[in-house]
N, C-alpha and C positions, 0 to 999 in steps of 0.2 A: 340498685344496679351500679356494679363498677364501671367507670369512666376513664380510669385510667389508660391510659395508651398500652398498647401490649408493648410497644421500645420500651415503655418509661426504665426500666431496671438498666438495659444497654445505654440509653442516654447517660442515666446519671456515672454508669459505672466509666464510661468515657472520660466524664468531667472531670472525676475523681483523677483518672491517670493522667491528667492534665489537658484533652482536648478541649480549645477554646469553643463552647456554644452558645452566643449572647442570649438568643432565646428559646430554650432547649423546649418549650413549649408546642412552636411551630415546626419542629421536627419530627421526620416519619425513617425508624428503619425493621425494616423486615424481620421477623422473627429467624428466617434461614443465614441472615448476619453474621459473619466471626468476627466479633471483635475484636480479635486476637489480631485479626489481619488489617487492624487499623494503629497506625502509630502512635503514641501518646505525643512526638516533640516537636510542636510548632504546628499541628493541625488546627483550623480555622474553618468550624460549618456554621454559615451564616443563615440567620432564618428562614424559612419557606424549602429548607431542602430535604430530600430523601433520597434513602442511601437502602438498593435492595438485591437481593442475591448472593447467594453461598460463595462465588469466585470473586465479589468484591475486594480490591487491596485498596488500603490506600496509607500512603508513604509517607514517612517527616515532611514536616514543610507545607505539605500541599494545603489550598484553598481551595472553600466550595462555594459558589454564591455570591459573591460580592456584588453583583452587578443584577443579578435577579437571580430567583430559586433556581439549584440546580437536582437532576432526578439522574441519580447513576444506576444502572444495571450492571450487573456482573461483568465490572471494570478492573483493570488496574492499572493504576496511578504510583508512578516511579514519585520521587523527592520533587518538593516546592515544586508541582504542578498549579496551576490555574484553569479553575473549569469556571468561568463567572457567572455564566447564565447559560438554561438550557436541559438539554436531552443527550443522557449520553448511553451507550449500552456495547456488551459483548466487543469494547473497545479495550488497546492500549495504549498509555499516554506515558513517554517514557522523562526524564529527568525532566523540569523545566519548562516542559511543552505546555500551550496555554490554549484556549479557549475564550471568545465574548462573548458577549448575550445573544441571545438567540441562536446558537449552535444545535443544529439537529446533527447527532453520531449514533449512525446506528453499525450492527454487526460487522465484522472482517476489516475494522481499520487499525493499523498501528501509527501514529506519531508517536516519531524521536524525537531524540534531544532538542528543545530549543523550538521545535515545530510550534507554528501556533496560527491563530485568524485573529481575525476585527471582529465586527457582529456578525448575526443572522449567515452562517455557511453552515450548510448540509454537505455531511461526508457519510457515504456507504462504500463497502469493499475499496478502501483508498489509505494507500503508503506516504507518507511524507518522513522524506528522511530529515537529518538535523539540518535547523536555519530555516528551512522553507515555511514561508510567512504567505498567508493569505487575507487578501482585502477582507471587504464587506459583501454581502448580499451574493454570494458564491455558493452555487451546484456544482461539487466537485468530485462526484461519483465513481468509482470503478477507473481509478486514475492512479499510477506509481508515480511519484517525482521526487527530484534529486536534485543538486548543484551546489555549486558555495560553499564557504569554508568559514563562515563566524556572522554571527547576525549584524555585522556592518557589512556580509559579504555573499549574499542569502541568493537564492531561485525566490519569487517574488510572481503570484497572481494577482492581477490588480482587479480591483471590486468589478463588479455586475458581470462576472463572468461565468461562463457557463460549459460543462463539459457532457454534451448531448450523448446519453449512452441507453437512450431507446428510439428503436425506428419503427418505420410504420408499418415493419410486417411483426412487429412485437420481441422483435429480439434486442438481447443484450449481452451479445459478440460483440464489444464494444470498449474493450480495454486500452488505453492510451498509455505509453512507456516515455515520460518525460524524463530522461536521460536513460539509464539502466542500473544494475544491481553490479555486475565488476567492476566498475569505475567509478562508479556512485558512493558504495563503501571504502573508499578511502580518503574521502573529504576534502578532495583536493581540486577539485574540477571547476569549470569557470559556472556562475550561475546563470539560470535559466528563466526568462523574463517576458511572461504573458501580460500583455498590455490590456486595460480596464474597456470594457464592455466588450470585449470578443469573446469565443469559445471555442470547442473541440467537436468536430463530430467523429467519434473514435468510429475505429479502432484506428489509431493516429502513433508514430513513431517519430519522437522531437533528440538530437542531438545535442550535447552541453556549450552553455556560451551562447546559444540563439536566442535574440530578438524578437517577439512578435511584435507588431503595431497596433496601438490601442486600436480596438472596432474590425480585426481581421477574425474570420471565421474558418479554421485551418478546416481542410479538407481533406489535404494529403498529407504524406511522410517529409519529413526533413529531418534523418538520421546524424546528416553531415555536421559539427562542430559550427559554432560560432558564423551563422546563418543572423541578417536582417531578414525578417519578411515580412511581405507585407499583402496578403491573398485579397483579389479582386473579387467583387461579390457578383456571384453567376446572372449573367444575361438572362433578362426576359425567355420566359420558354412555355409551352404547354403541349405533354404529350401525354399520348396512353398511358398508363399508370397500370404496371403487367405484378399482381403479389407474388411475392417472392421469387422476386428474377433471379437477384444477386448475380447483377454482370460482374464485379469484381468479387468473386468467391473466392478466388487463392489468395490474394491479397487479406482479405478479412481475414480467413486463417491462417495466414502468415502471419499475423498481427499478434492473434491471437496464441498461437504457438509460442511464438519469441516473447511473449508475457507470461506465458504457463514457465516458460523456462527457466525466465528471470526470478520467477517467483518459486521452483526450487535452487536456485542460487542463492537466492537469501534464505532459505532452507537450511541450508549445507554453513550458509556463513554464520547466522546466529548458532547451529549444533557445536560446530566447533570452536569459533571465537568468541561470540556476543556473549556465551554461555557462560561465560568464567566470569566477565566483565562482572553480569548481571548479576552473577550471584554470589560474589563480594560485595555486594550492599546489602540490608537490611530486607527484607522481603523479597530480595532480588529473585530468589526459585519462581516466585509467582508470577513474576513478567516478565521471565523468560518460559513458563510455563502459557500464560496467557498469548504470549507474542506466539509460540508455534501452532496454538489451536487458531487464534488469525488467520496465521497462514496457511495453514491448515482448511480454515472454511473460505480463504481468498479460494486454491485451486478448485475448490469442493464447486464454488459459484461457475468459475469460467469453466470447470467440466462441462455442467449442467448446461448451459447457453450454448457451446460449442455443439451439443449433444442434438437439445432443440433445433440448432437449427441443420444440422442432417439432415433430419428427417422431413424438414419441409422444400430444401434444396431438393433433395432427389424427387418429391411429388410433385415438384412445382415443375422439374424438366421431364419428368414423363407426361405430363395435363399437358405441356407446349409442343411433344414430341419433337423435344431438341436433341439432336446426334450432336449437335458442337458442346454440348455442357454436361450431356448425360453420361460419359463416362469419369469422368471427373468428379461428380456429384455422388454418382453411384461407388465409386473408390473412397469416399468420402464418410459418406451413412455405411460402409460394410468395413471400415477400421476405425469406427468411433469407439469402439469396444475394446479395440487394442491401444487408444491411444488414452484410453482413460485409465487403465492398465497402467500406460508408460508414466503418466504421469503421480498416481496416486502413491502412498508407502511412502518408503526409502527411495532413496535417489535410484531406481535399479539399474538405468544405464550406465553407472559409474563401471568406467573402465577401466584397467591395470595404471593406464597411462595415467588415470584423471587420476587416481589414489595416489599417483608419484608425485604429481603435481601440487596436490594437497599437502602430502607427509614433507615436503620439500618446503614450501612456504610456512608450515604448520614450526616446523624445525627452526627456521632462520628466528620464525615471527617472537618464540618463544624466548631467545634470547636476547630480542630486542627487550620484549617487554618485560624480565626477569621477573621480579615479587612485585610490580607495581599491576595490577590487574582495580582500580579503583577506578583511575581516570580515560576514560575510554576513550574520548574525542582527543583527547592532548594524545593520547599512544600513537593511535592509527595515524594523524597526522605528521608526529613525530618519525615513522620509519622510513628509511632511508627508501629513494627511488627503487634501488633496484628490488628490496623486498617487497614493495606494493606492488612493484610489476609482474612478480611472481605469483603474487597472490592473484591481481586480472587476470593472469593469462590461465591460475585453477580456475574462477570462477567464469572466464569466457567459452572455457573445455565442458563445462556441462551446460552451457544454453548451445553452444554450438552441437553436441554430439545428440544432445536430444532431439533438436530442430532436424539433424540432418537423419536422425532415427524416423521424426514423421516424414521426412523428404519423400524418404524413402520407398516409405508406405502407402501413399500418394503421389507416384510418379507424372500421372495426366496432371494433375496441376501445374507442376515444375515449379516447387515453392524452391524459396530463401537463397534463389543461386545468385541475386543481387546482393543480398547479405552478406554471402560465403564472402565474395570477391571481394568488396570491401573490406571486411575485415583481412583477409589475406594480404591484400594494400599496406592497409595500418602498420 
């Protein structure tokens, strides 16, 4: 009887191209494997890891293992990543981005550049753009965040924190926008600083530059910029417990909208900008390929959840024979089908306007960045005010034109006209 590993041929033919494997013995990779899609210069798989699935990349540089076995699933891993210990799957991990022991990652996450944790954090459906550094012992679930401009300059979770994105009627309409996606990509913004043992109970909306205080448990929105807070822990109480009230319904999907939105704004920003970045490096097609199916199953997730919970809104206010909720509720569950519509594809609300706005930023940005399309983070930093501002004001045009597309459609609620106004302020 052969004993051999079915890997053993891709191990060794690895070693041969120079991937470092001190003990290629304790190594497992799938026969659906492209090796082709793993780099020969400066990769490091350290014992105990396995490496499985046809959409695996993995880049110059990168480390696997160092800290305890690590198990990738149909990943991709940009240059000199770090995954040291753990569970990673249907993720992307873009330059540099790191990982400690005990990382559970499962489906719909992208870390960028520089992103990374301490031990033991679990991430599902969750964005970290570049710099944003997470503690130890972190549930970070179905969460976008942003801030800060260089890892001495970073948005920062501190350990044992927690971002509650299931409730007790089972849903997980629960998405949290710790800065946004126009403001967010242009690396310029002040960071955003979750103090150690608190958490989220989303769907939560946080503004760039604010403060939490270690041991605050947010409940509400704090959109507004450069915010101390510090959330009082709710008064003794005990009442009737009614399943699926949802006294704040429009809010939840306000929340929820203005995160579906956000998340085709980075859509729209990796097709046309990230996309060149990306694939000026080495395997770069694959994570930029990988990042849109991310995003791709991010919306896919919040459809679904938004979807779910229609249908129990409206049953729950006909069993109460509520008149103040049932027509709201009922507008709700009878254009969940158009709003899953709105959302899914191509950007299809793009307006004449939005396209100008785009081709106009798209024009300036070009000639900033002439033949240098390598260094991504030094570019976008690099552009003059007034071209970033152009570029916010295309990617602000399609979360607002969409928000106000569901507005719309859901008149009894009278979503986002807090938002509107705001931003009209700014």
């Amino acid at each position: 009887m052969d004993l051999k590993p079915k890997s053993h041929d891709k191990i060794s033919k690895l070693i041969e191209c120079g991937v470092e494997i001190p003990n290629p013995g304790t190594i497992d990779i799938g026969d659906e494997v492209n090796i082709n899609q793993i780099s020969e210069k400066g990769v490091k798989i350290y014992p105990g890891c396995r490496i499985y699935g046809s959409k695996t990349v993995i880049s110059s540089g990168c480390q696997l293992g160092h800290e305890a076995p690590v198990t990738i699933e149909d990943c991709q891993l940009g240059s000199k990543v770090e995954l040291k210990g753990g569970f990673f799957s249907k993720s992307v991990f873009l330059e540099k981005a790191n990982m400690g022991m005990g990382a559970h990652v499962r489906e719909g996450c992208i870390l960028e550049e520089e992103a990374g944790s301490a031990h033991c954090v679990g991430l599902k459906q969750t964005i970290l753009f570049p710099f944003v550094t997470l503690g130890s012992l972190i549930n970070f679930c179905d969460c976008f965040m942003a801030g800060g401009t260089s890892r001495s300059n970073h948005s920062e979770v501190g350990s044992s924190y927690i971002h509650f994105n299931f409730t007790p009627d089972a849903d997980k309409t629960t998405p949290s926008l710790i800065g946004d996606v126009p403001r967010g990509v242009m690396l310029n913004n002040p960071p955003v600083f979750l103090g150690g043992q608190g958490g989220i109970v989303g769907p939560v909306r946080l503004g760039y530059g604010n403060v939490v205080a270690a041991g605050s448990v947010l409940r509400h929105d704090y959109p507004q910029d450069n915010q101390l807070i510090c959330e009082k822990v709710p008064t003794s109480s005990v009442k009737t417990y009614v399943p699926s009230a949802y006294p704040n319904l429009g809010r939840i999907i306000e929340n929820n909208v203005l995160y579906l939105a956000n998340l085709v704004a980075l859509e729209e920003w990796y097709k046309h900008i990230r996309k060149h970045f990306l694939q000026a490096q080495p395997l770069g097609s694959f994570l930029f390929t990988g990042a849109m199916e991310q995003l791709a199953s991010a919306k896919k997730e919040r459809l679904k959840r938004l979807k779910s919970m229609a249908g129990k809104a409206r049953t729950s206010a006909i069993k109460q024979r509520s008149q103040k909720y049932f027509k709201g509720r009922s507008e709700f569950y009878e254009q969940i089908g158009y709003i899953e519509d709105l959302f899914n594809g191509e950007f299809a609300a793009e307006s004449e306007a939005t396209k100008k706005l785009r081709n106009a930023f798209l024009k300036k940005l070009e000639k900033a960045v002439a033949k240098n399309q390598t260094l991504y983070i030094e570019t976008i930093q690099a552009l003059p005010a007034d071209i970033s501002s152009q570029g916010i004001t295309w990617l602000n045009d399609i979360v607002s034109t969409l928000g106000e597309t569901v507005s719309r459609a859901l008149p009894s609620l009278g979503l986002l006209k807090k938002y509107h106004k705001n931003k009209k302020e700014k």
